[in-house]
C-alpha positions as CSV (number, residue, x, y, z in Angstrom):
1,X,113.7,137.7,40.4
2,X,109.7,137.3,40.6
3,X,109.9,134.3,38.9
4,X,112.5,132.4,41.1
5,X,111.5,133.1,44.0
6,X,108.0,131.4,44.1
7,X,110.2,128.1,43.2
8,X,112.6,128.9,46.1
9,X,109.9,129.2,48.3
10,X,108.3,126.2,46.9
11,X,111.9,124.0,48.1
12,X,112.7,126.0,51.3
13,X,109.2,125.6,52.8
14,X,107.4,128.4,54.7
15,X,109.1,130.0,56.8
16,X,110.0,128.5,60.4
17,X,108.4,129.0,63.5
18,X,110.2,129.4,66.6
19,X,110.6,126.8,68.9
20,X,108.9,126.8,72.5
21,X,110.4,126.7,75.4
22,X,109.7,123.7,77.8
23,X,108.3,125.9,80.4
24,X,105.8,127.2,77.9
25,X,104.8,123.7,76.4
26,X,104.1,122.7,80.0
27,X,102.4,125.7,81.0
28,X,99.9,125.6,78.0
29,X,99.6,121.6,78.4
30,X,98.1,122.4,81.9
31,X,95.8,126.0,80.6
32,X,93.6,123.6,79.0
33,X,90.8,122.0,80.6
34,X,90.4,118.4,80.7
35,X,87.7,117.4,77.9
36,X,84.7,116.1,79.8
37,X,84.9,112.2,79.4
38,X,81.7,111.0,76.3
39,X,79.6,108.2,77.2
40,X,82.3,105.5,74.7
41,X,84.8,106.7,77.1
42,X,82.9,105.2,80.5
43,X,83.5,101.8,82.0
44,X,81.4,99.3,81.5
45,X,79.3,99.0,84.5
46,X,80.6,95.6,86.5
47,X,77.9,92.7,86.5
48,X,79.5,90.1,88.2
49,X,76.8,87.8,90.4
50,X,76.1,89.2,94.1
51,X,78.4,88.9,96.8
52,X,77.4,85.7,98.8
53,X,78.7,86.6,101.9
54,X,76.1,89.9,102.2
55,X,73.5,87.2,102.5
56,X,75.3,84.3,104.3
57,X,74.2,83.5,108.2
58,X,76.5,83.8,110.7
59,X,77.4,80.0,110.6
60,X,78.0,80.2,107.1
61,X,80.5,83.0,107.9
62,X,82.1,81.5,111.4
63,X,82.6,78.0,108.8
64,X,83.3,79.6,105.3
65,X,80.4,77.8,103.9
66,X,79.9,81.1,101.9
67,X,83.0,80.1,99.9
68,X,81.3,76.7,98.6
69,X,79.9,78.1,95.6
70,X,82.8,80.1,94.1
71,X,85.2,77.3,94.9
72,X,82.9,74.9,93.1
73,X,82.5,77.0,90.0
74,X,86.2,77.4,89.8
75,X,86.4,73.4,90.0
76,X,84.9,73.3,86.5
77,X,86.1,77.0,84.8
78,X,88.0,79.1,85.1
79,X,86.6,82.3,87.2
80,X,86.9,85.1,84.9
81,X,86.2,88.9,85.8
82,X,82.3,89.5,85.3
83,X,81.5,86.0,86.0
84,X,83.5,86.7,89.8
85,X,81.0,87.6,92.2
86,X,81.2,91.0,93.2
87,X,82.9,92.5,96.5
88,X,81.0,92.3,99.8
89,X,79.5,95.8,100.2
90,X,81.1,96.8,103.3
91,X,84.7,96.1,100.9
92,X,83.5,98.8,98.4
93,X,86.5,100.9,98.1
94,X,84.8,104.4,97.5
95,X,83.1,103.8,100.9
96,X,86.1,103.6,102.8
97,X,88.3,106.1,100.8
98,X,85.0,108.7,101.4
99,X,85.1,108.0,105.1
100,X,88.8,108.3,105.3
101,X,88.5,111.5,103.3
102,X,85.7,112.9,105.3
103,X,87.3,112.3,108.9
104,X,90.7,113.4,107.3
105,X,89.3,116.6,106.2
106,X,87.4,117.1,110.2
107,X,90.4,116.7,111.8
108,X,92.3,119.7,109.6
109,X,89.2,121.7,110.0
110,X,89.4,121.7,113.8
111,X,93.0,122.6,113.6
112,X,94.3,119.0,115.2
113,X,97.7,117.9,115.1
114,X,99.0,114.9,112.9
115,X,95.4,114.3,111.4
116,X,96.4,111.7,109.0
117,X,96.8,109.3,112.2
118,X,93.5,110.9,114.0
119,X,91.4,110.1,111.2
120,X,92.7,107.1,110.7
121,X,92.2,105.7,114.3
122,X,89.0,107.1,114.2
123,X,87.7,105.1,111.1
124,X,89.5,101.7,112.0
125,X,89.1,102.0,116.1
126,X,87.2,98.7,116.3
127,X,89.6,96.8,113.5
128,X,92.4,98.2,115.8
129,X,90.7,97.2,118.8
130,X,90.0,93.6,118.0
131,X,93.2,93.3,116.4
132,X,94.5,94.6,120.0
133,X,92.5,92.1,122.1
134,X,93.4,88.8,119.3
135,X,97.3,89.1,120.2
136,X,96.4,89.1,124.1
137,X,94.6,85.9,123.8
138,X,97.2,84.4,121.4
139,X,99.6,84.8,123.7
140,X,97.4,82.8,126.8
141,X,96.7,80.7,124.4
142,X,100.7,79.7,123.8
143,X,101.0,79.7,127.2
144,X,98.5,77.4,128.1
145,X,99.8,75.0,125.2
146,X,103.0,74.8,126.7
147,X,101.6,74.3,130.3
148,X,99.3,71.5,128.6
149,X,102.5,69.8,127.1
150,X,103.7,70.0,130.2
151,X,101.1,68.5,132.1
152,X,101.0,65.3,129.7
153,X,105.2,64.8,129.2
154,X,105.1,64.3,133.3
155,X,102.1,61.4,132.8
156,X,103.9,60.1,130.5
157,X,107.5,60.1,132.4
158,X,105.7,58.6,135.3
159,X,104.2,55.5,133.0
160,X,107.9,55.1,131.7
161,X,109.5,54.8,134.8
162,X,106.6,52.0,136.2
163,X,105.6,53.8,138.9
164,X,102.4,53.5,140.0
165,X,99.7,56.6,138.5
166,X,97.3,57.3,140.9
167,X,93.6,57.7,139.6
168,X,93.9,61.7,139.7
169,X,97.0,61.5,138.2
170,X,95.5,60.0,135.3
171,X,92.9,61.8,134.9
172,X,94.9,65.1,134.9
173,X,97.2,63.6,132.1
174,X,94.1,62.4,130.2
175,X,92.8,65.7,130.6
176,X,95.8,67.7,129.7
177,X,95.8,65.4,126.5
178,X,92.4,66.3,125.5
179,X,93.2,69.8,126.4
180,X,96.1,69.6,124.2
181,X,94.3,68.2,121.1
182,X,91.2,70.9,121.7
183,X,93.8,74.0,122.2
184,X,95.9,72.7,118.6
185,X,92.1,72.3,117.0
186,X,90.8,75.9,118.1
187,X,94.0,77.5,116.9
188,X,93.7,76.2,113.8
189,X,90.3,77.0,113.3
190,X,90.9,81.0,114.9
191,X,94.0,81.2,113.1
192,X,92.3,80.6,109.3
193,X,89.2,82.9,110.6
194,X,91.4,85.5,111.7
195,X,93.7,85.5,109.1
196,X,91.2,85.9,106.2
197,X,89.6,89.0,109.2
198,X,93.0,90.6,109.3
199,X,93.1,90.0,105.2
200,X,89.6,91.8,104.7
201,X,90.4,94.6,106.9
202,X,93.4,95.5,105.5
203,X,92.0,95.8,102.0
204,X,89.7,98.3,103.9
205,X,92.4,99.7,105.1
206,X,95.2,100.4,102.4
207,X,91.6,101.4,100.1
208,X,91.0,104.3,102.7
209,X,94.8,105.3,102.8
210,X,95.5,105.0,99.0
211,X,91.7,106.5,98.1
212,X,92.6,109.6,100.4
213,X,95.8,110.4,98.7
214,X,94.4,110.4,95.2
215,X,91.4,112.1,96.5
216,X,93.6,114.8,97.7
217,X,96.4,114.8,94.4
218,X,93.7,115.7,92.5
219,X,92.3,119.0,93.6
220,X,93.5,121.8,91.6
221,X,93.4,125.3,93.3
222,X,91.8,127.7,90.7
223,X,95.2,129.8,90.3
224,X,97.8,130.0,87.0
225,X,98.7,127.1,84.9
226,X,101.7,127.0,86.4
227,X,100.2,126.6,89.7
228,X,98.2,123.7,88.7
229,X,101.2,122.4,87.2
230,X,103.1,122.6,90.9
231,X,100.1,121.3,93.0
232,X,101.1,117.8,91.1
233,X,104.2,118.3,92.3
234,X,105.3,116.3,96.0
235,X,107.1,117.7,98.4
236,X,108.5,114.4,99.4
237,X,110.9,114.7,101.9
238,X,111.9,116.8,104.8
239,X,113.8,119.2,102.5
240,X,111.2,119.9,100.0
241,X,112.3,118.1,97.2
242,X,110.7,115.6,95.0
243,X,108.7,115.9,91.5
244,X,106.3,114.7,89.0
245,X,105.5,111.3,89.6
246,X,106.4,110.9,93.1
247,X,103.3,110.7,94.0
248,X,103.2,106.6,93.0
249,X,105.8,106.1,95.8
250,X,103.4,107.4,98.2
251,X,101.1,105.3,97.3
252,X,103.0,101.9,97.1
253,X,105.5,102.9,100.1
254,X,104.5,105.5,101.9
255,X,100.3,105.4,102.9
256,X,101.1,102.0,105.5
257,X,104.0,102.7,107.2
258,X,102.2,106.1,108.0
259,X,100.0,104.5,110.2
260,X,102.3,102.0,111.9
261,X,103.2,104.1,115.0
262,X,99.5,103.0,116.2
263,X,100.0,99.1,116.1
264,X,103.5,100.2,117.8
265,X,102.0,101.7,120.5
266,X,98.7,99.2,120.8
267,X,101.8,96.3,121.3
268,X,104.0,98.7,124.0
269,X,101.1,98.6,126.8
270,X,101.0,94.2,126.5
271,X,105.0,94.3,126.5
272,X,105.6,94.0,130.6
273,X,102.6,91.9,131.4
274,X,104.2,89.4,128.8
275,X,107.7,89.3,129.5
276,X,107.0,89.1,133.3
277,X,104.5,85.9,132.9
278,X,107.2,84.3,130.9
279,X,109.8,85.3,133.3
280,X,107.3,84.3,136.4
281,X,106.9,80.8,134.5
282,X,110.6,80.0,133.5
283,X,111.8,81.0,137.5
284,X,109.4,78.2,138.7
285,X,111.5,75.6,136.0
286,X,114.8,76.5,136.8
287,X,115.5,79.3,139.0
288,X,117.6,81.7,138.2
289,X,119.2,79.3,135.4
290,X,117.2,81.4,132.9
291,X,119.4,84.8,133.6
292,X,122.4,83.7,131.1
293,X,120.1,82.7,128.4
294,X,118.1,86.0,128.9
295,X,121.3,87.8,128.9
296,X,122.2,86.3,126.0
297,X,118.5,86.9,124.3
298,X,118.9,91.2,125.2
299,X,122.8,90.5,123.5
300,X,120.9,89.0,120.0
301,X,118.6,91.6,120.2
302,X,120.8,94.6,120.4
303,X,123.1,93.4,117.8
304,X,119.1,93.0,115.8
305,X,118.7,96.5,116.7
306,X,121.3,97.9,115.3
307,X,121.1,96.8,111.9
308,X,117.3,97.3,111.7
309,X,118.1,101.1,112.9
310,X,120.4,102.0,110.5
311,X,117.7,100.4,107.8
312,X,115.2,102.2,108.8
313,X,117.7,105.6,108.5
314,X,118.7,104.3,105.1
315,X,115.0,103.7,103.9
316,X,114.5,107.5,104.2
317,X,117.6,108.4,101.9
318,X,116.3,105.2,99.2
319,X,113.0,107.0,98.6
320,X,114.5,110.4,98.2
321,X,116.6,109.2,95.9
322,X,113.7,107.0,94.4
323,X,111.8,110.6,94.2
324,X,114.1,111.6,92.0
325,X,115.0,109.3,89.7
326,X,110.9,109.2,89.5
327,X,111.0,113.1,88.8
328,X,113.7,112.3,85.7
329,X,111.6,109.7,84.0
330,X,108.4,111.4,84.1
331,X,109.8,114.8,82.9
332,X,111.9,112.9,80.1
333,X,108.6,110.9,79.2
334,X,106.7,114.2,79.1
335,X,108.5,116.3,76.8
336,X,110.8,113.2,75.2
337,X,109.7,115.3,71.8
338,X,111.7,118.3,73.2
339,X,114.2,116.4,74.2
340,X,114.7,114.9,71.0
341,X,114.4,118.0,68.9
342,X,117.3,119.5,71.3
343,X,119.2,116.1,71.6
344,X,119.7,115.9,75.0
345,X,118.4,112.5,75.3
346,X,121.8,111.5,76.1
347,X,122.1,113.7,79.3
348,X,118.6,112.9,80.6
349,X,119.7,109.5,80.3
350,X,123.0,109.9,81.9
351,X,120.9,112.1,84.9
352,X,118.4,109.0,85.4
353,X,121.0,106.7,85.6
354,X,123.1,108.2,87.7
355,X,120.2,108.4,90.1
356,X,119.6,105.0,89.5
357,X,122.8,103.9,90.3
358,X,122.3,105.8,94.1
359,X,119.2,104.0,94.5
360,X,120.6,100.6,94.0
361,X,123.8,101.5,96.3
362,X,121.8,101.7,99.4
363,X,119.2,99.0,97.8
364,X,122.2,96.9,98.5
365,X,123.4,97.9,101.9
366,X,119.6,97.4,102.6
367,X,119.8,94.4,101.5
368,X,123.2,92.9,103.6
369,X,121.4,94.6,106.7
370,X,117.6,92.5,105.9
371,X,119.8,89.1,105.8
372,X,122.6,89.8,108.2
373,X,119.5,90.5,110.7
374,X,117.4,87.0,109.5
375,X,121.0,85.4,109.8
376,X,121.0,86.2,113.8
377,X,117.8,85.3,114.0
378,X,118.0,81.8,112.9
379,X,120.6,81.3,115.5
380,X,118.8,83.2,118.7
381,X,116.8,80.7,119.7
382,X,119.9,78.0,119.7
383,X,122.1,80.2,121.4
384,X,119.9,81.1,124.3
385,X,118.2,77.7,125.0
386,X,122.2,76.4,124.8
387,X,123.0,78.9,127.7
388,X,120.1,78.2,129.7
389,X,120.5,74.4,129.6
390,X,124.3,74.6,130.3
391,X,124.2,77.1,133.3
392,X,121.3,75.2,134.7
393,X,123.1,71.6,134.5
394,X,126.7,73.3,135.8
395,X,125.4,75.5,138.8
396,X,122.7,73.0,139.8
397,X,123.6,69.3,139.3
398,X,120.5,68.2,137.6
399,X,119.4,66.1,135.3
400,X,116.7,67.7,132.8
401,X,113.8,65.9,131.9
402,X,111.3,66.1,128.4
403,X,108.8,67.8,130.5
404,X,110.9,70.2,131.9
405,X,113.1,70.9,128.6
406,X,110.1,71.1,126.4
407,X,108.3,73.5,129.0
408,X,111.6,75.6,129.1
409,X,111.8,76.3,125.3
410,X,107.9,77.1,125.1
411,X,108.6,79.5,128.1
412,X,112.0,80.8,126.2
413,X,109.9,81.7,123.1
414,X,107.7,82.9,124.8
415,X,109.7,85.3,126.1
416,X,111.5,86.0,123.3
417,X,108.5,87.1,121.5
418,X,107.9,90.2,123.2
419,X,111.7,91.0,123.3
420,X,112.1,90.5,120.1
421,X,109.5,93.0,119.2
422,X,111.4,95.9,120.1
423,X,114.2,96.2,117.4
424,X,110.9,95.7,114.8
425,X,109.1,98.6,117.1
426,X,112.5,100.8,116.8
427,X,113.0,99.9,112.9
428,X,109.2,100.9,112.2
429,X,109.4,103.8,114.2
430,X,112.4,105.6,112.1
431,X,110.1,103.7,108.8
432,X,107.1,105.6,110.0
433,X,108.9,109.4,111.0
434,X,109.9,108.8,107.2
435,X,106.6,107.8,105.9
436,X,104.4,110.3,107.6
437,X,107.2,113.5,106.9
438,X,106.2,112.6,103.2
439,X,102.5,112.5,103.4
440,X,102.1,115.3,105.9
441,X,104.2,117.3,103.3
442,X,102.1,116.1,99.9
443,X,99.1,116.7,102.2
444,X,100.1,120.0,103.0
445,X,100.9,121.1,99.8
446,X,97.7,119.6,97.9
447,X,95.5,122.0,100.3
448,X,93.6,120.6,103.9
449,X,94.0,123.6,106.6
450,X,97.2,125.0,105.8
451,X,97.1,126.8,109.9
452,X,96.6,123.8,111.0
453,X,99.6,122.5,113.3
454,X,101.3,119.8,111.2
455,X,104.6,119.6,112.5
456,X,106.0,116.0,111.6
457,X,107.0,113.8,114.4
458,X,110.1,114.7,116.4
């Protein structure tokens, strides 16, 4: 027997192991310590050319003469990364994802409530202020464009008819045309600089929110391996649930519409000055003749309401569902060799798709709300310049003129800015409870002040 068993043993193989558990694969995956990173392993530092707008005068920056020589360059080649000038330093995103960190980490110290929105008011309170003080002047500055038009479509109606324009008379239409042509110019011109302002700022900003979050994901409490294991795990929504991996959908959904409430409330002190200017204006036109359009306006905008509420309810169910269908894939992509060896890649599979299949069911109601919503939209501003015109030619015998018409619509979307603000405001206001439930949960979980008072928004 001595001699066959050394063959035997030679075909079966040594004998086998046993097989671990997922638990235990996970839990000795996270026992070791990350190897410290070797000089190969680092970046290469970044030498792109200097910024040109650190050194750029303030002309150069009011004009975008600063631009000149990167648009020129890319003229001839193709601008390729290290050739790319670098970011201003005031961009850096470490800078703002420290400060964001550092006034994050105040606020839980002191014990504040919802500290994600403290700290973040407190780092962007001039962006937010300027921001604030740009939509009060854009609005004058529609208003006084449509009083301009105004001005000049009566000149003009009096040269038409052949009366006779009296010197002042002429010179307030030549005025109001110059004043017309200056007010299109300086929009132009405060619309590009703004816009590329607003463009900066919120690079600053979504750097700061996204640099906070990954600060915090990765601190690991010095406990068990399978305590480190959990801290990596997000308490997404308002039940608890979520998983490995559900920490991307913070990042890409969740760390703006966590801050929203604050432009929400920085629009809800402007709202009565501007809808009684534009009311103020449009009674001087045509008297109470503006009531059925108005009526018809608060009509549009209920209806807009409605399906904007009910998305903003269904956005919160998507992302739970989107949690975990995340969960699924990363834990089948983590131990896909356990899987395999136990073949239950067939069930995982079934498990992510059926979770997939969820996600795309409300995806789609989300969907026939977004266009059923830009649908009435298109159609508001024919609907309710239709009523105004029609009551005002039934109930007072008039004949409208260009002036008065064209002053009438400015006034009418005018008002219907403001008013049509508030199903947006409502949307982004169920969006944000969602958003900040989430983040106030992963922050909560990933350490901070755990007494602090973090309740999410009622």
């Amino acid at each position: 027997s001595s001699h066959l068993r050394a063959p035997l043993r030679d075909c079966i193989g040594p004998a086998p192991t046993r097989v671990p558990t997922m638990a235990a694969v996970a839990a000795a995956a996270w026992s070791k310590a990350p190897a410290a990173p070797t000089a190969a392993a680092q970046p290469p530092a970044y030498e792109g050319a200097p910024s040109p707008y650190d050194g750029a005068s303030w002309a150069s920056k009011a004009l975008f003469m600063w631009l000149t020589p990167l648009l020129q360059s890319d003229a001839d080649e193709l601008v390729r990364a290290g050739v790319a000038p670098k970011l201003p330093q005031g961009d850096a995103t470490n800078l703002w994802a420290a400060r964001m960190t550092s006034c994050l980490e105040r606020q839980e110290a002191k014990g504040r409530s919802y500290p994600w929105l403290r700290a973040y008011v407190i780092v962007f309170w001039d962006y937010l202020l300027i921001k604030t003080l740009w939509g009060v002047f854009e609005y004058c500055l529609g208003i006084l464009g449509v009083l301009l038009t105004e001005k000049l479509l009566v000149f003009q109606e009096k040269q038409e008819e052949g009366h006779h324009v009296e010197a002042s008379a002429a010179t307030a239409g030549l005025c109001a045309m110059c004043g017309v042509i200056a007010l299109g110019l300086l929009q132009i011109f405060l619309g590009v600089w703004f816009s590329l302002y607003t463009t900066r700022m919120d690079l600053r900003v979504n750097a700061a929110l996204v640099g906070a979050i990954l600060e915090r994901s990765l601190r690991r409490p010095h406990h068990s391996a399978a305590s480190r294991a959990d801290t990596w795990t997000v308490q997404a929504t308002s039940h608890g649930s979520g998983g490995g991996g559900a920490i991307f959908n913070l990042i890409s959904l969740d760390s703006g519409p966590s801050v929203s409430v604050v432009g929400i409330f920085l629009g809800l002190w402007l709202w009565p000055s501007q809808i009684w200017g534009a009311t103020y204006l449009l009674y001087q036109r045509v008297q109470w003749a503006f009531i059925p359009g108005l009526m018809m306006m608060i009509f549009l905008k209920l209806l807009s309401t409605l399906l904007l509420s009910y998305d903003g309810v269904l956005r919160n169910r998507l992302l739970a569902r989107k949690d975990v269908r995340t969960a699924l894939c990363s834990e089948a992509f983590t131990h896909v060799r356990t899987l395999q060896m136990l073949s239950w890649l067939e069930p995982f599979r079934n498990r992510i798709l059926e979770a997939r299949a969820q996600e795309l069911g409300i995806t789609q109601r989300q969907l026939y709300l977004t266009k059923t919503n830009e649908g009435v939209g298109q159609v508001t501003g024919v609907l309710i310049n239709l009523a105004t015109f029609a009551f005002y030619s039934i109930a007072y015998k008039e004949r409208l003129k260009a002036s008065q018409a064209i002053a009438v619509i400015g006034l009418i979307n005018a008002l219907g800015g403001p008013l049509g603000a508030v199903p947006g405001w409502i949307q982004g206001y169920l969006v944000f409870k969602s958003a900040y439930r989430r983040i106030d949960a992963f922050l909560s979980a990933q350490g901070g002040a755990p007494d602090a008072p973090r309740a999410p928004p009622s």
